[in-house]
N, CA, C and O of each residue as an XYZ file, in Angstrom:
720
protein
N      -8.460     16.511     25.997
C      -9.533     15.544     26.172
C      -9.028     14.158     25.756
O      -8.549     13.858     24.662
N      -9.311     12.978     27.340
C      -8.543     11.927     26.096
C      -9.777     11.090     25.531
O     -10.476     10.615     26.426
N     -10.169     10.824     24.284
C     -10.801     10.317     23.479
C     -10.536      8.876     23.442
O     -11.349      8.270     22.745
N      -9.451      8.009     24.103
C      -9.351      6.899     24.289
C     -10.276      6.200     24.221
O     -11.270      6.720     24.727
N     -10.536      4.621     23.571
C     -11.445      3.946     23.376
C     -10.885      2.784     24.343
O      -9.725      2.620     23.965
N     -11.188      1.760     25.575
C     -10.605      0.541     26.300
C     -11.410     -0.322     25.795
O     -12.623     -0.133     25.696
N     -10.881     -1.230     25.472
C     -11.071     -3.124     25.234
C     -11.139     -3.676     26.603
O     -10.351     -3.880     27.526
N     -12.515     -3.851     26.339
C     -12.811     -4.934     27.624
C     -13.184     -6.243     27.064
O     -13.135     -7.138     27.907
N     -13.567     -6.639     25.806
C     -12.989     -7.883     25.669
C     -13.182     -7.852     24.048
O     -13.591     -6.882     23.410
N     -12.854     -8.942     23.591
C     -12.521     -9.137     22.398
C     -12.135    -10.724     21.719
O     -11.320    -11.466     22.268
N     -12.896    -11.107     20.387
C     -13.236    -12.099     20.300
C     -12.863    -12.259     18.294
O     -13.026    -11.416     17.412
N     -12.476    -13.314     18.233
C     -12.420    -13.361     16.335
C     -13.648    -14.335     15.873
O     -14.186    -15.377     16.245
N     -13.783    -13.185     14.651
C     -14.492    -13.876     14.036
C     -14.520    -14.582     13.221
O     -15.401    -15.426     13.057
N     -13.491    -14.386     12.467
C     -12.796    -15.312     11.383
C     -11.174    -15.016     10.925
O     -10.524    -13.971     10.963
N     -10.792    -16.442     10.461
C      -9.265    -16.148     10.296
C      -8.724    -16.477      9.197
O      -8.029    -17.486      9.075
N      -8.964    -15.714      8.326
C      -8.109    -16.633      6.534
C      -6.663    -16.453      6.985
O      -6.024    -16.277      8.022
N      -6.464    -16.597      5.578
C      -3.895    -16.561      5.445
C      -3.701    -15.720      6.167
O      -3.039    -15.906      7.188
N      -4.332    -14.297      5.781
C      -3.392    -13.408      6.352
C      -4.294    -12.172      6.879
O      -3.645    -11.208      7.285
N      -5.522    -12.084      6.920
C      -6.174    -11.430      7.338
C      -7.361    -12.027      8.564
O      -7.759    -13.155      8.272
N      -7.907    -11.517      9.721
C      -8.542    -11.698     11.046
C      -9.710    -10.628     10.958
O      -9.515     -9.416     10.859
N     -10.975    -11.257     11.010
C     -11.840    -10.158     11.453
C     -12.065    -10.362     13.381
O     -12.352    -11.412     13.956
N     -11.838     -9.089     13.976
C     -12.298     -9.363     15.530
C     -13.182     -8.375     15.472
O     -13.384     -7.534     14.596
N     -13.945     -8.663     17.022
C     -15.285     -7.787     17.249
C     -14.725     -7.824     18.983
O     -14.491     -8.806     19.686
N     -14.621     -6.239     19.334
C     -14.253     -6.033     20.378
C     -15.642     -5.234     20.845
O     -16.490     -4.690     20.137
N     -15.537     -5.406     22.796
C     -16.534     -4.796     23.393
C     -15.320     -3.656     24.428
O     -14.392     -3.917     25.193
N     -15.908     -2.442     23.969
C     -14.934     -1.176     24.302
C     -15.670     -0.449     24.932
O     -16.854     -0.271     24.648
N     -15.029      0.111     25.945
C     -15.487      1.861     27.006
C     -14.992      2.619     26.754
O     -13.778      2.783     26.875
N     -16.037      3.577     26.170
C     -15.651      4.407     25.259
C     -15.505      5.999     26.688
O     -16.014      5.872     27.802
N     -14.886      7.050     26.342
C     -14.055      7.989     27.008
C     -15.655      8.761     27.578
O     -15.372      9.695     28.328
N     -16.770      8.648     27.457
C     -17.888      8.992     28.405
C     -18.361      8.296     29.020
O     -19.320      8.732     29.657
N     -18.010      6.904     29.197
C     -17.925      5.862     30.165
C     -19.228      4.380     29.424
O     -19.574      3.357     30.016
N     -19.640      4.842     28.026
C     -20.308      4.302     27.508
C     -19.844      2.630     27.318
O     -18.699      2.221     27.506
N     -20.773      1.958     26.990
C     -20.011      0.673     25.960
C     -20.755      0.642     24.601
O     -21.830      1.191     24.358
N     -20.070     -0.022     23.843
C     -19.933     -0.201     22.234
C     -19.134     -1.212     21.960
O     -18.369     -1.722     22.778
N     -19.267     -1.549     20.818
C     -18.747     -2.610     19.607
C     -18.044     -2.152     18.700
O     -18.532     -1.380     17.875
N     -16.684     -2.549     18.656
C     -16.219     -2.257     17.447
C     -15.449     -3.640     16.311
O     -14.454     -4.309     16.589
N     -16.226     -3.723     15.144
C     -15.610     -4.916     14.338
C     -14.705     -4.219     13.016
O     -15.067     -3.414     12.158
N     -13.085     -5.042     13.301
C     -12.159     -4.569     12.625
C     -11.613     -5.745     11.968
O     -12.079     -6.871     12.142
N     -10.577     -5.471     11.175
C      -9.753     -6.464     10.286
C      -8.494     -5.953     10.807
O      -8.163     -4.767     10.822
N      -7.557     -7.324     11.396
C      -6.464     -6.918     11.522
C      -5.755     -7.396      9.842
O      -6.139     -8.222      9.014
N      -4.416     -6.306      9.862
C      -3.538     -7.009      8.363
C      -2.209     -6.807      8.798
O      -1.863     -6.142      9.775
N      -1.617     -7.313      8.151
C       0.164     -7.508      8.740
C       0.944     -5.757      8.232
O       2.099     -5.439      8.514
N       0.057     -4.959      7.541
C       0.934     -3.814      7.037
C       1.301     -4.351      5.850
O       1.400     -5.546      5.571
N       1.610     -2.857      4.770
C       2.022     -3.204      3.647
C       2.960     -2.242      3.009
O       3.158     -1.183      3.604
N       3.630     -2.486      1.760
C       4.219     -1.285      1.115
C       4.019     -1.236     -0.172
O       4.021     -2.186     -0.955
N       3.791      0.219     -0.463
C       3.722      0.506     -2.138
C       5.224      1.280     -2.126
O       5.952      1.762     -1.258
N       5.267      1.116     -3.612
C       6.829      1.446     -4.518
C       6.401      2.293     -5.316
O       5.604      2.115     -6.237
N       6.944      3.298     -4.974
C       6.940      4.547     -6.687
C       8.568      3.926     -7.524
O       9.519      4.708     -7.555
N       8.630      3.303     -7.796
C       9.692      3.176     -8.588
C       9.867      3.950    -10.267
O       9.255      3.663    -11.296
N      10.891      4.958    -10.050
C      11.186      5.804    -10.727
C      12.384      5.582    -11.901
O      13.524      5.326    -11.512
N      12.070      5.697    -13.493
C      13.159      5.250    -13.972
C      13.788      5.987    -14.290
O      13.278      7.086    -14.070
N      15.256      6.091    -14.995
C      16.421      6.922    -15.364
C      15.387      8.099    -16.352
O      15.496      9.314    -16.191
N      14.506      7.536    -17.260
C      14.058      8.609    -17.658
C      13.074      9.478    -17.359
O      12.488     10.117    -18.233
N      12.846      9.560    -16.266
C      12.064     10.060    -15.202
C      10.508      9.405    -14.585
O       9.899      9.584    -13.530
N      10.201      8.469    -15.968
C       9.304      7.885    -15.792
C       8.232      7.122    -14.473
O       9.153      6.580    -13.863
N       7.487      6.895    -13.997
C       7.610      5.560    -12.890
C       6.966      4.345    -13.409
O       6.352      4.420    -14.473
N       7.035      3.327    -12.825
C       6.902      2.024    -13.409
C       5.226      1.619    -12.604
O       5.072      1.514    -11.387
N       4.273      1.469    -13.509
C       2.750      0.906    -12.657
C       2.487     -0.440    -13.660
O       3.009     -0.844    -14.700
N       1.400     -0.910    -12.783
C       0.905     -2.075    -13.551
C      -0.556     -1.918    -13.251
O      -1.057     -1.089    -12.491
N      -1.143     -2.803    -13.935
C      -2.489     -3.196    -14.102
C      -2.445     -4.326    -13.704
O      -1.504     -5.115    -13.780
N      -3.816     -4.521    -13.100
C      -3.990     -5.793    -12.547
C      -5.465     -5.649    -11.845
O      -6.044     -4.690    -11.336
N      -5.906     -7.366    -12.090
C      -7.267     -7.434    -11.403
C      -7.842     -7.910    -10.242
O      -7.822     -9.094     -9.905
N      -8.407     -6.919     -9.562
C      -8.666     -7.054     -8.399
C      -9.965     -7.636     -7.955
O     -10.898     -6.833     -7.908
N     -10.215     -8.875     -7.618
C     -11.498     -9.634     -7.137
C     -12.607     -8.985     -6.663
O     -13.705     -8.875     -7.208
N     -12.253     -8.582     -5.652
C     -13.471     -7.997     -4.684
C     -14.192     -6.712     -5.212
O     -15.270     -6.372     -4.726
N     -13.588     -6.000     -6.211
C     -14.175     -5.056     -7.229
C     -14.723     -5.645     -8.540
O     -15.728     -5.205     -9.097
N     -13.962     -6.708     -9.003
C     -14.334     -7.534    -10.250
C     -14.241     -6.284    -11.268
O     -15.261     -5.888    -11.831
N     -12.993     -5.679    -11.485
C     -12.532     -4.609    -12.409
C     -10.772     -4.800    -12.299
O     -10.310     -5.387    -11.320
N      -9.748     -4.188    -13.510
C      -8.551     -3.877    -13.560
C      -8.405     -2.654    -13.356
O      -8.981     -1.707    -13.892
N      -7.157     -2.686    -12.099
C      -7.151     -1.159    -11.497
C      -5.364     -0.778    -11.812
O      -4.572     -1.712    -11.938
N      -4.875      0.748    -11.917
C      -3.612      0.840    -12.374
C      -3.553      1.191    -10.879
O      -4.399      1.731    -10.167
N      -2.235      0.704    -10.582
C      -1.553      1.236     -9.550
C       0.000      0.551     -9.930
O       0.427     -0.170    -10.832
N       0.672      1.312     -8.507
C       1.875      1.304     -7.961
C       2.147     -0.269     -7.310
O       1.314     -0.957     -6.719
N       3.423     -0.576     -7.576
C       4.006     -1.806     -6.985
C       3.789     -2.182     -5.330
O       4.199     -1.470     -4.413
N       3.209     -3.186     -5.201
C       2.820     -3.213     -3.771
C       2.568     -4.522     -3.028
O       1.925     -5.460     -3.500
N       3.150     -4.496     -1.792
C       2.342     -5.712     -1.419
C       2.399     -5.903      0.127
O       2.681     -4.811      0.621
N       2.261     -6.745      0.972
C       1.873     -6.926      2.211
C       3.121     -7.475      3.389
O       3.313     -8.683      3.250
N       3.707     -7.051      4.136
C       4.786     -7.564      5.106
C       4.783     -8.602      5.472
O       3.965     -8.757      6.379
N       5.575     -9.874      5.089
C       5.709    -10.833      5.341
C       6.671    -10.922      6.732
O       7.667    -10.220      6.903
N       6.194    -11.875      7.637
C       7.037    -12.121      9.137
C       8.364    -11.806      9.031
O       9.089    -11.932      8.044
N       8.735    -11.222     10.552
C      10.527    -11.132     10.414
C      11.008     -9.941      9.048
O      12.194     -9.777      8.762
N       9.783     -9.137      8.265
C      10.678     -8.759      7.262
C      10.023     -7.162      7.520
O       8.865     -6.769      7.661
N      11.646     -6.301      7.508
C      11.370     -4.785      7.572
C      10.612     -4.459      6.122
O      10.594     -5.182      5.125
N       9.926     -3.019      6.323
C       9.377     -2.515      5.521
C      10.450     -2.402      4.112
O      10.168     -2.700      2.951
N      11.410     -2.011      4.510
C      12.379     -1.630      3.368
C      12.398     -3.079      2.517
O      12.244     -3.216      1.303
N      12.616     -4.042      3.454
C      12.990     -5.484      2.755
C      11.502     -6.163      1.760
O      11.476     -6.885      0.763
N      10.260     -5.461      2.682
C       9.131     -5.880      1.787
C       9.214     -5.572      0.493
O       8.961     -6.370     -0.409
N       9.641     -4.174      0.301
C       9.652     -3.198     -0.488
C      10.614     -4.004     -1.670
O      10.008     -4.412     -2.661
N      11.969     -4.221     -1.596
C      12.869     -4.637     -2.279
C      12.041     -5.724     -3.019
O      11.798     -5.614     -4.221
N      11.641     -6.707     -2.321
C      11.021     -8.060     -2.184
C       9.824     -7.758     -3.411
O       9.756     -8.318     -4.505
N       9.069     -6.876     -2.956
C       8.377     -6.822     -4.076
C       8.036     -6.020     -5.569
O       7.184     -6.137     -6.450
N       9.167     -5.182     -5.321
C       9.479     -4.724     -6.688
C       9.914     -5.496     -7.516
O       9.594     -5.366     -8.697
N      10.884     -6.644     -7.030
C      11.439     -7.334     -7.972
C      10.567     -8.106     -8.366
O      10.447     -8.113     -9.591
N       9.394     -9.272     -7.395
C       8.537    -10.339     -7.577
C       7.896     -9.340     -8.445
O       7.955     -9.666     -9.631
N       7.069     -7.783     -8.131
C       6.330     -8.153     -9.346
C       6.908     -7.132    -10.674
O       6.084     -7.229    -11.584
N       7.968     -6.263    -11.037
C       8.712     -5.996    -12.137
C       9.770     -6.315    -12.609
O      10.195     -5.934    -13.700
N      10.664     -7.512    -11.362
C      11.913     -7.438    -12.317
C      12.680     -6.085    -12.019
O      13.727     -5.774    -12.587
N      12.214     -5.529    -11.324
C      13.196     -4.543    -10.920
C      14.074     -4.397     -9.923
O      13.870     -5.415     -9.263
N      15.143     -3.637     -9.238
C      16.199     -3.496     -8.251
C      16.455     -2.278     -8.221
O      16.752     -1.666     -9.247
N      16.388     -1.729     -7.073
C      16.749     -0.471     -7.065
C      17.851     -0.207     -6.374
O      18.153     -0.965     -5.452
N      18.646      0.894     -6.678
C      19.768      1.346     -5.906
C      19.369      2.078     -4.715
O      20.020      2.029     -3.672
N      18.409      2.691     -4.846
C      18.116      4.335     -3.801
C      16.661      4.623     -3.020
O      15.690      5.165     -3.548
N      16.738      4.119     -1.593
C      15.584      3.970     -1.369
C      15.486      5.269     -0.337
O      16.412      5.765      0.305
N      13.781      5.760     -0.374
C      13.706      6.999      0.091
C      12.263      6.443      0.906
O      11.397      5.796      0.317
N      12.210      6.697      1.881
C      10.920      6.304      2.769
C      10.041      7.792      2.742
O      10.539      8.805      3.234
N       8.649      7.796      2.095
C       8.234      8.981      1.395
C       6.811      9.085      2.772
O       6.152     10.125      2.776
N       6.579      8.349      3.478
C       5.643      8.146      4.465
C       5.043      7.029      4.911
O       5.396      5.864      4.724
N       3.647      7.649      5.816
C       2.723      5.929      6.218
C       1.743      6.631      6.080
O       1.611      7.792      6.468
N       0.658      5.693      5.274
C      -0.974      5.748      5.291
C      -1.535      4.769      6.081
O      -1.056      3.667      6.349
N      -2.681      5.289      6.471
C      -3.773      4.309      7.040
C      -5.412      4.149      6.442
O      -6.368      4.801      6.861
N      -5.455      2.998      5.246
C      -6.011      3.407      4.362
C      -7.523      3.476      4.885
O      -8.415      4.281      4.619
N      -7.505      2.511      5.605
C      -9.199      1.503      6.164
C      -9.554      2.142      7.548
O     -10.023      1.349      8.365
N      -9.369      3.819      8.065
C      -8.718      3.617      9.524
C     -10.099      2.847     10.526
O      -9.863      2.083     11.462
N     -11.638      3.276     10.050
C     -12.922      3.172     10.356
C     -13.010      1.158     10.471
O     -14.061      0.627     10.828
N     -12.302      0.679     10.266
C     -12.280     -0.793     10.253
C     -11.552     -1.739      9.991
O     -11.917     -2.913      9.930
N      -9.728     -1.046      9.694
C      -8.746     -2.236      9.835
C      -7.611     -1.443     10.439
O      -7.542     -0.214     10.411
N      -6.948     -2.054     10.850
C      -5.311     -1.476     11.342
C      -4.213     -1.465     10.844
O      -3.152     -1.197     11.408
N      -4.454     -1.871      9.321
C      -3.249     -1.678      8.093
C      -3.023     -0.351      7.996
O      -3.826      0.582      7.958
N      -1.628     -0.369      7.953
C      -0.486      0.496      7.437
C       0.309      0.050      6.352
O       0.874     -1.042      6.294
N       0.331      1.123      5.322
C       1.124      0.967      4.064
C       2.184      2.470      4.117
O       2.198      3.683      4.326
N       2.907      1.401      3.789
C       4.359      2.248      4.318
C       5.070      2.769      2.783
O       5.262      1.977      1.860
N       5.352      3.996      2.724
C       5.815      4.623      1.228
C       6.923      4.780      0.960
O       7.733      5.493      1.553
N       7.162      3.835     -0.391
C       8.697      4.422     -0.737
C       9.294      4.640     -1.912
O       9.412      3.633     -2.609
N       9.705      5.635     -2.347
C      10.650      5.877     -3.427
C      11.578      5.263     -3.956
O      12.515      5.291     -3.158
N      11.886      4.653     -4.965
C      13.063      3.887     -5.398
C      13.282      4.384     -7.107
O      12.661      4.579     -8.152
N      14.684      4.418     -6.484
C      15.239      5.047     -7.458
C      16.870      4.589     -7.931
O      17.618      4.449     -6.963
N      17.632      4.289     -9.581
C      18.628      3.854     -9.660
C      17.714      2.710    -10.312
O      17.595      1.887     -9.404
N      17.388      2.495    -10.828
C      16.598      1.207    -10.854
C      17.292      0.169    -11.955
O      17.431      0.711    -13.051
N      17.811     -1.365    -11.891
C      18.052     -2.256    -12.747
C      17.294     -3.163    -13.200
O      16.564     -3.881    -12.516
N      17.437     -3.190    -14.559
C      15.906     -4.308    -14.883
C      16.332     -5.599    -15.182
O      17.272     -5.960    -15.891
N      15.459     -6.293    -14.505
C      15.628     -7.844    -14.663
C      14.413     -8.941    -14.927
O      13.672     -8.877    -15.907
N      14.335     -9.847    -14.009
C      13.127    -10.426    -14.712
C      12.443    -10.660    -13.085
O      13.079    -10.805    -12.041
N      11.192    -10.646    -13.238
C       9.975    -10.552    -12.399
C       9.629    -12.011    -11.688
O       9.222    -12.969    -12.346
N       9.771    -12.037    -10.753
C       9.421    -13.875    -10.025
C       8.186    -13.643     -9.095
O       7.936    -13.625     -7.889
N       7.478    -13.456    -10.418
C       5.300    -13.441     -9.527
C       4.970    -14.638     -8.796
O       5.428    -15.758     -9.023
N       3.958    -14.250     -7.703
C       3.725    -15.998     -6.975
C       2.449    -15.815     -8.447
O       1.858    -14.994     -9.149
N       2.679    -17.517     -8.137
C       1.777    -18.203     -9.146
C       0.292    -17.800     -9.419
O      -0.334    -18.222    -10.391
N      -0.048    -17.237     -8.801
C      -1.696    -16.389     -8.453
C      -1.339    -14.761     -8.925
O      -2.124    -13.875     -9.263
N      -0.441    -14.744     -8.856
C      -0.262    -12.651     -9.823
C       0.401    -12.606    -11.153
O       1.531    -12.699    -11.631
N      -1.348    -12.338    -11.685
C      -0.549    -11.998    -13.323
C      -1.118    -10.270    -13.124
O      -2.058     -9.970    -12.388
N      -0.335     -9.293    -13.934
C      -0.517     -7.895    -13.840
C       0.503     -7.413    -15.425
O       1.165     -8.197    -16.105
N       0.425     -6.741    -15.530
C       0.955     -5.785    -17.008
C       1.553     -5.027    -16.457
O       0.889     -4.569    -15.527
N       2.899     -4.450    -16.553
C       3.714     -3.886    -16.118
C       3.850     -2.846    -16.956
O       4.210     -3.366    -18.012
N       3.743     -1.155    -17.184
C       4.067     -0.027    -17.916
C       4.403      0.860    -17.030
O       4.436      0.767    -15.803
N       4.754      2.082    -18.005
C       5.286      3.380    -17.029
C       4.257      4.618    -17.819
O       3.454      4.510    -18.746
N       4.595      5.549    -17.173
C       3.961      6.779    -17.013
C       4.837      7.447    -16.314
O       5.597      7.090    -15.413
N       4.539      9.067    -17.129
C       5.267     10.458    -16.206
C       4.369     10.603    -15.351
O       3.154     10.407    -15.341
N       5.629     11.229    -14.126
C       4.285     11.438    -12.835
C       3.234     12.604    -13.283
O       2.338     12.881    -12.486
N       3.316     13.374    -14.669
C       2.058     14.077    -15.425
C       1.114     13.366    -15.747
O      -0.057     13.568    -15.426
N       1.451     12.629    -16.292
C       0.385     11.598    -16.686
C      -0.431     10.962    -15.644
O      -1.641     10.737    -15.623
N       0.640     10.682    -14.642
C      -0.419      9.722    -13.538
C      -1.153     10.561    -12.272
O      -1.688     10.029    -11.299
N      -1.051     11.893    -12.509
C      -1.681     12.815    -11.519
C      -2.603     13.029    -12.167
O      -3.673     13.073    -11.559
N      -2.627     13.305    -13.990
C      -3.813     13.535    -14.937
C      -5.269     12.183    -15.031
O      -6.496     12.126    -15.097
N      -4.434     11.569    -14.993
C      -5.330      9.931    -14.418
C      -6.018      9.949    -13.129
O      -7.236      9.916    -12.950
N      -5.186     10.000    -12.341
C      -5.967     10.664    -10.923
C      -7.289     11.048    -11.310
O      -8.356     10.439    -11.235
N      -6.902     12.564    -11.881
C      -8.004     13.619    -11.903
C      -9.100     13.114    -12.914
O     -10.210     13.638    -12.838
N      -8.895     12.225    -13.768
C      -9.638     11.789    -14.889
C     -10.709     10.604    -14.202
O     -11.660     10.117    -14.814
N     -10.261     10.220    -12.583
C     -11.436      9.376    -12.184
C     -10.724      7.936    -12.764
O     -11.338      6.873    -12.675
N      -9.266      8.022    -13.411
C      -8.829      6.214    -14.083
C      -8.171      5.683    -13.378
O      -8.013      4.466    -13.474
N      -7.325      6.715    -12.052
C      -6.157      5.426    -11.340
C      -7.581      6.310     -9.798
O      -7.934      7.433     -9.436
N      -7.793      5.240     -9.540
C      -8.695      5.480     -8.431
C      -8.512      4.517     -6.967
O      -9.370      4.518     -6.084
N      -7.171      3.670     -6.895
C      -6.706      3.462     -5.771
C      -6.346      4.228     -4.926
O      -5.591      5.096     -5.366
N      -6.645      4.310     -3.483
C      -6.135      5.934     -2.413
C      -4.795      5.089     -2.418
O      -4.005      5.681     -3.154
N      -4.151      3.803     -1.828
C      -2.776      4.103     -2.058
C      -1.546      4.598     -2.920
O      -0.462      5.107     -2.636
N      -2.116      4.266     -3.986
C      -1.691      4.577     -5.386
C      -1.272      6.243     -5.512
O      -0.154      6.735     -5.661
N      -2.661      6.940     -5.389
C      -3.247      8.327     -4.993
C      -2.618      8.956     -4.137
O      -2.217     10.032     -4.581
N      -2.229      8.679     -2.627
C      -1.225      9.189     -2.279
C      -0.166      9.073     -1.984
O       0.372     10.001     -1.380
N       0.453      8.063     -2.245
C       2.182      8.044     -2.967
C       2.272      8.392     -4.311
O       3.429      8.319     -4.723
N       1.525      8.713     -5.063
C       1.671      9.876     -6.425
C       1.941     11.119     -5.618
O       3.115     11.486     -5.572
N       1.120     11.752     -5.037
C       1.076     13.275     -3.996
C       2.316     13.536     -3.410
O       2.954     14.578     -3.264
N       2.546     12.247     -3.072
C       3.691     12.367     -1.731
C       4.956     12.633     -2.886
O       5.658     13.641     -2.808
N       5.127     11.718     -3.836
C       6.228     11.470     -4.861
C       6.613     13.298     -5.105
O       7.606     14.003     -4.924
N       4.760     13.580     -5.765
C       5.409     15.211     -6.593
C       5.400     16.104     -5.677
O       5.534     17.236     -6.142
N       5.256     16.039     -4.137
C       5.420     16.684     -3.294
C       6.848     16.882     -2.770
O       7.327     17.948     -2.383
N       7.499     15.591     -2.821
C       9.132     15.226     -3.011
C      10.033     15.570     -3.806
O      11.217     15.836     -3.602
N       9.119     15.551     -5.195
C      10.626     15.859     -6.117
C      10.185     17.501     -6.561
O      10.570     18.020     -7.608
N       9.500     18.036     -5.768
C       9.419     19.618     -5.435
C      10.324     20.235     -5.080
O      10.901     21.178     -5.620
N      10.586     19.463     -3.651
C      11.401     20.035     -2.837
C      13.262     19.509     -3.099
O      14.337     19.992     -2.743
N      12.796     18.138     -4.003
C      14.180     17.935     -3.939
C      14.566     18.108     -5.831
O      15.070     17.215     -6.512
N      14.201     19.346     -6.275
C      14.168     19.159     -7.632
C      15.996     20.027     -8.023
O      16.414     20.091     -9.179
């Protein structure tokens, strides 16, 4: 059955830095029409960055649109011209000061699928050298670690309650399962 949705036209509604809301008029696969309003985003990547002592490296940080501090994983959004891997590098270091030797591409989520077209792309890093952190001027965050015990127990405790976060933890101890 193809479930295909067609764009017959499509219009924005607004355009900040880096995010677009559009509102498309679609024929839907019983020959219906409908509306669908989405957010486009450039894609993003989170970092499990893993240290020599098995640890991984998260931060805290506060997030506006919740008006709360949430723990998660190193992360951030694909800047033009730049591969996922290079985001990745790019922003481990901007926000820990870190470098990794060993990069492992652990998957892709689609967090928003009901209303944006971001993809966050997963990766493992591992080998890691510490250095110093070059935040843009707008990201302050607390940088700590945790065993991936600890941060699956957080999970379950209702305290790290980001889904990206959430499943590149899964994906991580699903990984070093198989590659133990």
């Amino acid at each position: 059955m193809d479930l295909t949705e067609h764009c017959i036209s499509s219009e924005e509604l607004a355009q900040g830095d880096f995010l677009c809301v559009k509102r498309d008029q679609v024929r839907l696969p019983n020959g219906n029409i409908s509306q669908r309003e989405y957010v486009t985003h450039p894609g993003a990547v989170i970092i499990v960055p893993i240290l020599a002592n098995g640890n991984i490296v998260f931060e805290r940080q506060f997030r506006y649109p919740l008006h709360q501090v949430f723990i998660e994983l190193p992360a951030g959004k694909i800047d033009a011209n730049e591969t996922t891997l290079q985001t990745g590098q790019r922003e481990l270091l901007e926000e820990t000061g870190y470098i990794a030797q060993n990069w492992v591409k652990l998957g892709e989520q689609h967090p928003c699928i009901g209303y944006s077209n971001e993809v966050i792309h997963t990766y493992l890093a591992q080998g890691l050298v510490a250095g110093a952190s070059q935040r843009d001027e707008d990201e302050v965050l607390e940088v700590f670690e945790l065993s991936l015990a600890e941060a699956i127990q957080l999970v379950q405790q209702g305290k790290i309650t980001d889904s990206k976060t959430i499943v590149a933890l899964f994906l991580t101890e699903k990984y070093m399962q198989q590659h133990a």
